[in-house]
C-alpha positions, 0 to 999 in steps of 0.5 A: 622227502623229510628224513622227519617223517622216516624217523617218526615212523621209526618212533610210531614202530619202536613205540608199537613194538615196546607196548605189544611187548610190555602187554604179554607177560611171561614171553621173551623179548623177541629182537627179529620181531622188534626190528620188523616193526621198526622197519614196517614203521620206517616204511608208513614214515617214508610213505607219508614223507612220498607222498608229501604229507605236510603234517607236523610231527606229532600228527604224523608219529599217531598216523604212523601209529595207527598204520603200523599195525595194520601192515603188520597185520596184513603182512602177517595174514599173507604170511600165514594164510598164502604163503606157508601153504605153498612154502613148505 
């Protein structure tokens, strides 16, 4: 596995977290947010880099970019719809 496609992950987080933040006005910038989209972007990297994905890297950073928000969105519907029901 390329460490590229972890980086460019990383990139494709850091670049949804920035302009999900830029987008709100009047909110706190939130650091725990910020790192959770750089970790759940540094996974959709090492999962293309895994699964041996021979793209460059600009193909890559806008896949990332699109997958991202969709983990992101998963993970927070499992979160708000299964687990706090039964974590209380």
């Amino acid at each position: 596995m390329e460490i590229s496609a972890i980086l460019c992950g990383v990139a494709a987080g850091v670049t949804y977290s920035l302009t999900s933040f830029a987008k709100k006005e009047g909110q706190a910038f939130e650091w725990k947010k910020f790192g959770t989209t750089r970790i759940i972007g540094g996974g959709a990297g090492a999962m293309t880099g895994l699964l041996g994905m021979q793209i460059d890297l600009a193909y890559a950073y806008l896949i990332n970019m699109g997958i991202v928000p969709i983990v992101e969105n998963l993970l927070k519907f499992v979160y708000r719809k299964i687990i706090k029901r039964f974590v209380k």
